[in-house]
C-alpha positions as CSV (number, residue, x, y, z in Angstrom):
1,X,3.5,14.3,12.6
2,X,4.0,16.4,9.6
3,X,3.0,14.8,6.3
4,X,6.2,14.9,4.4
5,X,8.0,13.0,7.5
6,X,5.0,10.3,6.6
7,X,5.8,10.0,3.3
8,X,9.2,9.3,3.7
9,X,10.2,6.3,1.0
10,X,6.7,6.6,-0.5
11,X,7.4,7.1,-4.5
12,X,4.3,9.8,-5.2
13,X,3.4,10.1,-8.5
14,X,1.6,13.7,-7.8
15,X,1.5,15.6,-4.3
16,X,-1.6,18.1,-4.4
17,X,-0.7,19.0,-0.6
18,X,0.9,21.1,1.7
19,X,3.3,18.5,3.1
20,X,4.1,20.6,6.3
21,X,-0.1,19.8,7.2
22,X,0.0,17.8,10.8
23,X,-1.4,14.9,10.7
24,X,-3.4,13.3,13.7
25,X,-3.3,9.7,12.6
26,X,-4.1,7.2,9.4
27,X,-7.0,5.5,8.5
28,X,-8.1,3.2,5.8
29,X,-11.6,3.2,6.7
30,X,-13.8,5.8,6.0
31,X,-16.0,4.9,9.2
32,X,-12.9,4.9,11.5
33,X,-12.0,8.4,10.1
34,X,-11.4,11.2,12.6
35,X,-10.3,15.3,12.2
36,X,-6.7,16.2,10.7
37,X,-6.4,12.4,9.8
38,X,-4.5,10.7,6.7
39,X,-7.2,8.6,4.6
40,X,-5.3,5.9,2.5
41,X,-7.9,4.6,0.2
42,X,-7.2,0.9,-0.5
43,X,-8.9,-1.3,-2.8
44,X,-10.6,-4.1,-0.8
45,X,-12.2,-7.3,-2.1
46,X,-16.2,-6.4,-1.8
47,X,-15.1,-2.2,-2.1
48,X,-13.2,0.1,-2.9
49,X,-12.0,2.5,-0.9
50,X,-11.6,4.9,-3.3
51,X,-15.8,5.3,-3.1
52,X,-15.6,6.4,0.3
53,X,-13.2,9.4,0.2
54,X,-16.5,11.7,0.3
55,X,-17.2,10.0,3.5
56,X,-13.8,10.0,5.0
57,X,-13.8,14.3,4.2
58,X,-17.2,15.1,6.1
59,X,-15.5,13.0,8.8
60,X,-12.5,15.5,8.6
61,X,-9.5,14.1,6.9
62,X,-7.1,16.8,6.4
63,X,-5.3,14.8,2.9
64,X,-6.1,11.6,1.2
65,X,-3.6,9.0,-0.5
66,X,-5.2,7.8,-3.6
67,X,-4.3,5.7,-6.9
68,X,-6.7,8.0,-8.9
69,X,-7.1,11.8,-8.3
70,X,-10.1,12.4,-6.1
71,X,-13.3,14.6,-7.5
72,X,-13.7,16.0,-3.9
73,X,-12.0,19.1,-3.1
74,X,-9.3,17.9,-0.9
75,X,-5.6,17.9,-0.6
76,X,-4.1,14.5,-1.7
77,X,-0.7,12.3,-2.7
78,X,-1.4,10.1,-5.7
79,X,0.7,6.8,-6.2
80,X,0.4,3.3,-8.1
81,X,0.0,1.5,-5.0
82,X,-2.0,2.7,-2.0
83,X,-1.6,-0.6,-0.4
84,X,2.4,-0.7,-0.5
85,X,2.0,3.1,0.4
86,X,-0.5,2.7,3.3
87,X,2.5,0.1,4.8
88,X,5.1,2.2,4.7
89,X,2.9,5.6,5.9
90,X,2.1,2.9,9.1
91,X,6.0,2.7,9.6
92,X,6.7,5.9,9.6
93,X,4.1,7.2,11.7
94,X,4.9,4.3,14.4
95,X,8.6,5.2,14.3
96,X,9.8,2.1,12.4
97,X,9.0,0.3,15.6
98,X,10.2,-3.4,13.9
99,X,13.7,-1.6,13.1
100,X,14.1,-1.8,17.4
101,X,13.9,-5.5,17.3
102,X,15.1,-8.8,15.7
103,X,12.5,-9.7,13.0
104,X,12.2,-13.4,12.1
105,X,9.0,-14.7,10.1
106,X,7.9,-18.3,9.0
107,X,5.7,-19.0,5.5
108,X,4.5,-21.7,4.2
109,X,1.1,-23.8,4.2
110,X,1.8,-26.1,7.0
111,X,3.6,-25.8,10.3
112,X,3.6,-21.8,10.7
113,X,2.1,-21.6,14.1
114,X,3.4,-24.2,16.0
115,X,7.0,-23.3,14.8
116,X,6.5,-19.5,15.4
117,X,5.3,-20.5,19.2
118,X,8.2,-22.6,19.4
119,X,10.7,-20.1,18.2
120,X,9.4,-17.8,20.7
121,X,9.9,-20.0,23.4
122,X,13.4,-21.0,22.3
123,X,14.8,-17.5,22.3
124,X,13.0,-16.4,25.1
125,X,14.6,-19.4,26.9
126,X,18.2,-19.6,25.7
127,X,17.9,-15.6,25.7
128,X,16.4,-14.5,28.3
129,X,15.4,-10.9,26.3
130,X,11.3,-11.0,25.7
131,X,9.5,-12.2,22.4
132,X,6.5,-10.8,20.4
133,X,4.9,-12.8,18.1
134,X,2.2,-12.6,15.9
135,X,0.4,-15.7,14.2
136,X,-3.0,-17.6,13.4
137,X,-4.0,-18.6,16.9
138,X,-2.8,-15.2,18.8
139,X,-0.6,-12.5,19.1
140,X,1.9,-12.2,22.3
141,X,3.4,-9.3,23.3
142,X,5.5,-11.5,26.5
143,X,2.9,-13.6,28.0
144,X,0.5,-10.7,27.7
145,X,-1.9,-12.6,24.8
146,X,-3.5,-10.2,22.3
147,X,-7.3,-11.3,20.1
148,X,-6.2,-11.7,16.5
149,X,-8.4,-11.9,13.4
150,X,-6.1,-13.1,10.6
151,X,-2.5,-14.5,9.9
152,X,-0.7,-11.3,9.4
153,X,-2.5,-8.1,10.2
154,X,-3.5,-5.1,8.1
155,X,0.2,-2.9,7.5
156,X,-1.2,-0.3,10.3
157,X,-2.5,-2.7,12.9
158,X,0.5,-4.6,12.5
159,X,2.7,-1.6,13.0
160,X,1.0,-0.4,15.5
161,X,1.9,-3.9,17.2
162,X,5.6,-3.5,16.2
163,X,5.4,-0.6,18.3
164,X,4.0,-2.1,21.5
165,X,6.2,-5.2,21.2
166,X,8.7,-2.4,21.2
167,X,7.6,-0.3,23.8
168,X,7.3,-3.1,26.4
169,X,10.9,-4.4,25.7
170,X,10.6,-7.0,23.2
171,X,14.0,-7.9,21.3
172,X,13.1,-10.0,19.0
173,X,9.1,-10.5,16.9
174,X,8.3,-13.7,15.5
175,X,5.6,-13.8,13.1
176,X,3.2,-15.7,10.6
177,X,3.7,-14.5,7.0
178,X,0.7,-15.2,5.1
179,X,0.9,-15.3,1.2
180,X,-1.8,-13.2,1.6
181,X,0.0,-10.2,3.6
182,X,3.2,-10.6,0.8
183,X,0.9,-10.4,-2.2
184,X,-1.3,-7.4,-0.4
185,X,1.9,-5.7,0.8
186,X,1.0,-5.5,4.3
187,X,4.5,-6.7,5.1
188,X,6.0,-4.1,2.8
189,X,8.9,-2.0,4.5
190,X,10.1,-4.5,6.8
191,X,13.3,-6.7,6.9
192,X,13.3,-9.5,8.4
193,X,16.6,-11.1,10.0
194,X,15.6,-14.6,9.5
195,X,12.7,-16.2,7.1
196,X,12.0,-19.5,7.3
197,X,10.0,-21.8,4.7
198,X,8.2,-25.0,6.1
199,X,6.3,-26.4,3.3
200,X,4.0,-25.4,0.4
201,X,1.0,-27.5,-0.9
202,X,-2.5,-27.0,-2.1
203,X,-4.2,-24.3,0.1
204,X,-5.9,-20.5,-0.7
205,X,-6.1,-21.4,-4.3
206,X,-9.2,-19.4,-4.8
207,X,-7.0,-16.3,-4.3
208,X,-3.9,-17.3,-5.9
209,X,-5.6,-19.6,-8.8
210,X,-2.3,-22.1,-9.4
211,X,0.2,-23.6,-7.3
212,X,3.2,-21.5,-9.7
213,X,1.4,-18.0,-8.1
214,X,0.5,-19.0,-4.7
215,X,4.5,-20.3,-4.6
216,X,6.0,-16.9,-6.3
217,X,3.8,-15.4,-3.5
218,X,5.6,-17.2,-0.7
219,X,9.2,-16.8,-2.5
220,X,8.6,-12.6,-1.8
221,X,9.6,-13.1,1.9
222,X,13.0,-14.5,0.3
223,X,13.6,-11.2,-1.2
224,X,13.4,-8.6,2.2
225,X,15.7,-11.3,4.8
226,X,19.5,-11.2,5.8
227,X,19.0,-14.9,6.0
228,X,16.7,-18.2,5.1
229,X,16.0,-21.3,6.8
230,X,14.6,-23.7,3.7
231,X,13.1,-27.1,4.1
232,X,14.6,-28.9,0.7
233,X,12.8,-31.8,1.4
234,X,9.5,-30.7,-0.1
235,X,8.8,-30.2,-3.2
236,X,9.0,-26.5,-3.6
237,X,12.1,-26.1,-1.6
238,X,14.4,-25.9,-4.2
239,X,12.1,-22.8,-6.1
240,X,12.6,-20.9,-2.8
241,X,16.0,-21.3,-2.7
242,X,16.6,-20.3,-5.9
243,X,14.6,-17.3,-5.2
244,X,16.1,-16.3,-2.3
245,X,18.7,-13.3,-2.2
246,X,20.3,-13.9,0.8
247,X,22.5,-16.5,2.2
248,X,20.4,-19.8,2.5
249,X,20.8,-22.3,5.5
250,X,18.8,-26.0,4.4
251,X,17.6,-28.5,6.9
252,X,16.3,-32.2,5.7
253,X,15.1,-35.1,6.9
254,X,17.2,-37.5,4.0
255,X,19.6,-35.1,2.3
256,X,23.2,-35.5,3.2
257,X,24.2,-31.7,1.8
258,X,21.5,-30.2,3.8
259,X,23.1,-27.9,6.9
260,X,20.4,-29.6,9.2
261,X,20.1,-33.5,9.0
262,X,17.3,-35.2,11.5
263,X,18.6,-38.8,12.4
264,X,17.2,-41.7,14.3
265,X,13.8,-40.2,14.3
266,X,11.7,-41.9,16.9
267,X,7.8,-41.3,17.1
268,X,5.1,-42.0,20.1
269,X,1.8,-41.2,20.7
270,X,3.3,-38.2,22.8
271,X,6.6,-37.0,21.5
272,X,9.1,-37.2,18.9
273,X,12.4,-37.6,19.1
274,X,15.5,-37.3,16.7
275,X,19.2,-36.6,16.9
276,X,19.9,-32.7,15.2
277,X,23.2,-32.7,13.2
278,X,24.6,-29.4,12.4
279,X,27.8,-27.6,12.3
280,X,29.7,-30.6,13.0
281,X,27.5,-31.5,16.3
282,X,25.1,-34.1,17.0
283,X,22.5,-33.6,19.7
284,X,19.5,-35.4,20.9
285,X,15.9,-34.0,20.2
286,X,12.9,-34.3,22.3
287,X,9.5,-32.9,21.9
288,X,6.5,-32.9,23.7
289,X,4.4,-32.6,20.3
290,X,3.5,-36.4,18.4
291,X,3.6,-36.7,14.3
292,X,6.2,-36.9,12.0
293,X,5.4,-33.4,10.6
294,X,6.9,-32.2,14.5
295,X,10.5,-33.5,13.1
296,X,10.0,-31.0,10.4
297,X,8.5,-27.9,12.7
298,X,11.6,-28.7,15.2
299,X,13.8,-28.7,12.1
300,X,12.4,-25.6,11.1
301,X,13.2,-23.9,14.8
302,X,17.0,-25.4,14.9
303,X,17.3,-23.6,12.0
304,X,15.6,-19.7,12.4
305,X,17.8,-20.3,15.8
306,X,21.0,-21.5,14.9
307,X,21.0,-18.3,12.1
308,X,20.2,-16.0,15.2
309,X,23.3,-17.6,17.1
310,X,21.7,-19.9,19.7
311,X,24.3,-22.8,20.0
312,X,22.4,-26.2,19.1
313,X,23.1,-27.7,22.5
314,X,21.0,-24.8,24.1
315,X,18.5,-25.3,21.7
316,X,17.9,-29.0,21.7
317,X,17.6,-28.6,25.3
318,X,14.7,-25.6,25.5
319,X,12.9,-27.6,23.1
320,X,12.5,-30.6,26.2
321,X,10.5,-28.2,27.8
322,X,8.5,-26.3,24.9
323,X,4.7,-26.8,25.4
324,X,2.2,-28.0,22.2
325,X,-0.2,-25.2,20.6
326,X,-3.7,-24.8,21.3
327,X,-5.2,-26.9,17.8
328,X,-1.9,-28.2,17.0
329,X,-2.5,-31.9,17.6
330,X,-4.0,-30.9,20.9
331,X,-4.6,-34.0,23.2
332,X,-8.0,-33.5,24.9
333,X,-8.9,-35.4,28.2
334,X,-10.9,-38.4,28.1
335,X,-11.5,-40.8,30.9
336,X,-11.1,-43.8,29.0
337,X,-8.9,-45.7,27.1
338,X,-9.1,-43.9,23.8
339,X,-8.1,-40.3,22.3
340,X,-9.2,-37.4,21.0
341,X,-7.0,-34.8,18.9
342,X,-8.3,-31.3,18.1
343,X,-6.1,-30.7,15.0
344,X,-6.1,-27.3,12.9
345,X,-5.6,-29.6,9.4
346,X,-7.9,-28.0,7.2
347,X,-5.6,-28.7,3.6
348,X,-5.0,-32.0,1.8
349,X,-1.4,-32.2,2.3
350,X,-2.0,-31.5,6.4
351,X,-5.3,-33.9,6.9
352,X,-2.7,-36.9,5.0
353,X,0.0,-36.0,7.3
354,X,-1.7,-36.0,10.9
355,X,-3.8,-39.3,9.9
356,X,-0.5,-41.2,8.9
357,X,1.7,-39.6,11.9
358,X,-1.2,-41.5,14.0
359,X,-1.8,-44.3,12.1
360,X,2.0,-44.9,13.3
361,X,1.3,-45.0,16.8
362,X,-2.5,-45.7,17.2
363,X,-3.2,-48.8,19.3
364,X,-6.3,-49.2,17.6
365,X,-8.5,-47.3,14.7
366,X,-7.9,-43.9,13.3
367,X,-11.1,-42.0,12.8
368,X,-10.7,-38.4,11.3
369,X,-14.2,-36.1,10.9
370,X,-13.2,-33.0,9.2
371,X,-15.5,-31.0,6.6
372,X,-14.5,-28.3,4.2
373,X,-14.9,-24.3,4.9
374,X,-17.3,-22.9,2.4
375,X,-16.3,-19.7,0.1
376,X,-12.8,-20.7,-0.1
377,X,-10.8,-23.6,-2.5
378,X,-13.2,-25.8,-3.6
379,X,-10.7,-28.2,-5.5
380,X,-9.0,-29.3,-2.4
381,X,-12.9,-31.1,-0.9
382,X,-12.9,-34.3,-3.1
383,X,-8.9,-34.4,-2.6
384,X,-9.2,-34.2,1.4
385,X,-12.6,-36.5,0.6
386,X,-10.8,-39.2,-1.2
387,X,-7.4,-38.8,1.3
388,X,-9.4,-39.3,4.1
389,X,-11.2,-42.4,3.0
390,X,-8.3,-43.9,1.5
391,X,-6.1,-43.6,5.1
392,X,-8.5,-43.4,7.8
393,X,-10.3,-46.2,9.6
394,X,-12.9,-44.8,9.5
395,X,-13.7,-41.1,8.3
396,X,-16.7,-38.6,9.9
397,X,-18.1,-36.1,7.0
398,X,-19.3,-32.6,8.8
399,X,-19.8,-28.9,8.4
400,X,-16.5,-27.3,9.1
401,X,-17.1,-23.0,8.8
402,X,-19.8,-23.1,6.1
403,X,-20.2,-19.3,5.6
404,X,-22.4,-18.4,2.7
405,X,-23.0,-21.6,1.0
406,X,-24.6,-24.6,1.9
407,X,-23.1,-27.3,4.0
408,X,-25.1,-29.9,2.3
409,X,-23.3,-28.8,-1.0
410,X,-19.5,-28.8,0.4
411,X,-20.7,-32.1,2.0
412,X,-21.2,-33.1,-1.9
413,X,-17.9,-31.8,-2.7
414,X,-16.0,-33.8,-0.1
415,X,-18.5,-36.8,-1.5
416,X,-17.0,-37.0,-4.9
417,X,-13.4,-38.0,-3.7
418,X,-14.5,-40.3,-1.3
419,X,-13.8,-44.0,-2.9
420,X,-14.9,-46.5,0.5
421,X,-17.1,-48.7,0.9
422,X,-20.6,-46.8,2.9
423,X,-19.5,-48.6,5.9
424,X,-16.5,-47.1,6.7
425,X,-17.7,-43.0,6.6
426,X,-20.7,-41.7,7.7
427,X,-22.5,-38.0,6.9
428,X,-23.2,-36.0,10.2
429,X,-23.8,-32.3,9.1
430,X,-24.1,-31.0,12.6
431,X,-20.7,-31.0,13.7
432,X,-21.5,-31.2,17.3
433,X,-24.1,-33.8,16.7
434,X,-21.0,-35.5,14.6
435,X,-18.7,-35.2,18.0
436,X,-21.1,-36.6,20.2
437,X,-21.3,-39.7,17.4
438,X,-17.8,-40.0,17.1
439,X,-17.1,-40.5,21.3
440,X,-20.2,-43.0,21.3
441,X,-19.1,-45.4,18.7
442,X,-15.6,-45.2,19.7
443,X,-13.4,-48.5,20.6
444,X,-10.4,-49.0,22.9
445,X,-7.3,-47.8,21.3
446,X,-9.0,-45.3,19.2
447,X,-7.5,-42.1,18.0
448,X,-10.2,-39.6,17.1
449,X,-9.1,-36.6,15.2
450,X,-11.5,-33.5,15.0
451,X,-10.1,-31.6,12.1
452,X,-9.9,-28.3,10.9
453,X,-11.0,-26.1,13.2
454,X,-8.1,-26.3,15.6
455,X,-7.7,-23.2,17.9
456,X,-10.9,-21.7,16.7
457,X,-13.7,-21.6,19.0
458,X,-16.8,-20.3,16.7
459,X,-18.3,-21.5,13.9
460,X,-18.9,-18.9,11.1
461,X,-22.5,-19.8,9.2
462,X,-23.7,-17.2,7.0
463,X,-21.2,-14.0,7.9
464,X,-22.1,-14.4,11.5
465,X,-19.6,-16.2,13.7
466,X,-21.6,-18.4,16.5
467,X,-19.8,-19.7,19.3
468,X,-18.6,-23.2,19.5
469,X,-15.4,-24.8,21.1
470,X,-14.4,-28.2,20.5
471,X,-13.2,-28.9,23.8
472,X,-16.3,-28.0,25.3
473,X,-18.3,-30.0,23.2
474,X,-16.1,-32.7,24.2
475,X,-15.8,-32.2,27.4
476,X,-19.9,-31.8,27.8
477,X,-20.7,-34.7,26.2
478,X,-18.6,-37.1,28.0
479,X,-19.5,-36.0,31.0
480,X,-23.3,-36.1,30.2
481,X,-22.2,-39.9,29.1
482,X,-21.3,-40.3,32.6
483,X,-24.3,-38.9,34.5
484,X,-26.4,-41.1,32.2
């Protein structure tokens, strides 16, 4: 591809290049660089890319993209913003891949996955035209499931995706929108046809540094959509809609003037249930997902549907059959009478909202172990500490991914919110060790939740990710119980 086609809707500020030069491919890391590619130098967290244009030359890059003219003797395009750039590069060089589908993305704190899962499943359903998607837990191009490593890709991997998803027939792509990937422009170039907002409360605050900029974050996906789905009954609802520069569909749980009311909500241990009223129809609700937060995530998928034309009745009626999420209030086998939930609630707001859904419908005690992930927030421990202590039976303090620091300190953290008496919590750093504690000491009727770590199955200590999958450790330990 010739570079001028590649640097169409790119503003340059200077183009010290020969913009008929073919280029092979782009690259944003100098180690990944081959011959006759385009090196976009980016700057990163712990480096700058700009440092490694030398390398990304000897490696044979025929032009370099740059926010500050290169000393090397190469050919380059210099702009403000290599990241916005590098985005739309990625597009053009894939063919606008997303432009060949129906784009729909979900933001927010809580909720993301499990309503861009059941989204998928919905129009794939009441469709019958495939779905990608791309989220926390995986991506999906069909049923073919893809690794991921974060929320929302890098702008070229994630193009690159587009274009698969594309290639193999999808219609429509359904994806996570991190704050992150609006804020870093990895999502820049793309209109989506539907964004949807679930919720916004206290989360990534070590990169955003208030709740006013990790909010103005979120609102950015209100600005590139045709249409938004807006939950109005949280708190920041109303700053989303007023942000919003499309037409604005609301749903709520208590607000008459909302276009989505849930009515006669009904919760298990198993399911929830609720009559949907919209457009003048009333239809009944079942999911297969327990919690009071699932009204909300359904509520959420009505919605993103209803604004892509599904008609409710098909709707309420794909959602009977729609499957839970892998760390989504996951129920994990036990062969007694008590239950354990693998839950991905690793934020104050989502920890308080999966112990009171169960505290509902718990025949007997709710114990929650969770710990806190170490080189991120560190205002949110003693909040998730004291919210714990304050709703749980009884509360299980562990390592959660400690990274560089030292679990013994986030333990500390957690510590200083915690106002309960000694008996009711108890300090096991070793989260398998803490586990194994938790299924010993249970009671009949229990509900167990292991939180935070959800679909992951590693633990990262140091920078080094180590194995370790909840459900095994579960699954191991019981059935050591019963050999014994």
């Amino acid at each position: 591809m010739k570079l001028k086609e590649l640097l169409t809707d790119v503003e340059a500020v200077e183009i010290n290049a020969d913009t008929e030069t073919e280029i092979a491919d782009i690259s944003y890391d100098s180690r990944k660089t081959r011959k006759n590619d385009f090196f976009v130098a980016i700057r990163g967290f712990e480096s700058d890319g700009h440092k490694y244009i030398g390398a990304a030359v000897n490696a044979g890059a025929a032009v370099v993209l740059c926010e500050e003219k290169p000393e090397e003797d190469i050919p380059y395009v210099l702009v403000r913003n290599s990241r916005e750039a590098l985005a739309l590069v990625s597009r053009n060089y894939f063919g606008n891949p997303a432009s060949e589908m129906t784009l729909v993305g979900v933001t927010g704190t809580n909720g993301k996955t499990t309503t861009t899962m059941l989204i998928k499943h919905v129009l794939e359903d009441c469709t019958g035209e495939k779905a990608g998607l791309i989220g926390t837990n995986q991506n999906m191009i069909g049923e073919r499931v893809l690794p991921t490593e974060r929320t929302t890709p890098e702008s070229y991997e994630l193009q690159k995706l587009f274009r698969e998803m594309a290639d193999e027939g999808c219609k429509y792509a359904v994806m996570e929108v991190s704050s992150h990937s609006l804020v870093l422009d990895r999502v820049s170039g793309l209109r989506f046809e539907v964004a949807v907002f679930t919720n916004l409360t206290q989360d990534h605050l070590d990169f955003h540094k208030s709740m006013e900029e990790y909010a103005a974050a979120k609102a950015l996906l209100f600005e590139r959509c045709n249409k938004a789905a807006i939950n109005i009954d949280d708190e920041w609802g109303g700053y989303m809609r007023e942000h919003a520069k499309c037409p604005v569909f609301t749903y709520s749980e208590t607000k008459l003037e909302a276009d989505l009311i849930a009515k006669d909500i009904r919760l298990s241990s198993t399911n929830v249930k609720f009559c949907a009223l919209a457009m003048n129809s009333l239809e009944r609700v079942s999911l297969e997902i327990p919690g009071k937060f699932s009204v909300y995530n359904a509520m959420s998928v009505i919605a993103a549907a209803l604004l892509l034309n599904v008609p409710l009745n098909r709707i309420c009626e794909s959602l009977k059959s729609a499957k839970g999420v892998k760390g989504r209030v996951e129920v994990v086998p036990t062969p007694e009478d008590y239950t354990i939930l693998i839950d991905y609630a690793h934020t104050p707001d989502a920890l308080e909202n999966v112990i009171k859904s169960m505290k509902e419908v718990a025949p007997g005690r709710v114990v929650v172990l969770f710990g806190c992930g170490g080189d991120r927030d560190k205002t949110k421990r003693p909040i998730m500490g004291e919210i714990a202590a304050a709703l749980a039976d009884f509360v299980i303090i562990t390592s959660d991914n400690p990274r560089t620091e030292v679990p013994g300190d986030i333990i500390a953290d957690i510590l200083a919110g915690v106002k309960a008496p000694k008996s009711r919590y108890k300090i096991i750093e070793d989260r398998s060790e803490a586990i194994a504690y938790a299924i010993d000491n249970h009671m009949e009727g229990d509900v167990i939740i292991l939180a935070g770590k959800g679909h992951e199955t590693y633990q990262i200590i140091g920078k080094t990710k180590q194995h370790m999958d909840e459900r095994e450790i579960v699954a191991e330990h019981i059935k050591s119980k019963i050999k014994a």
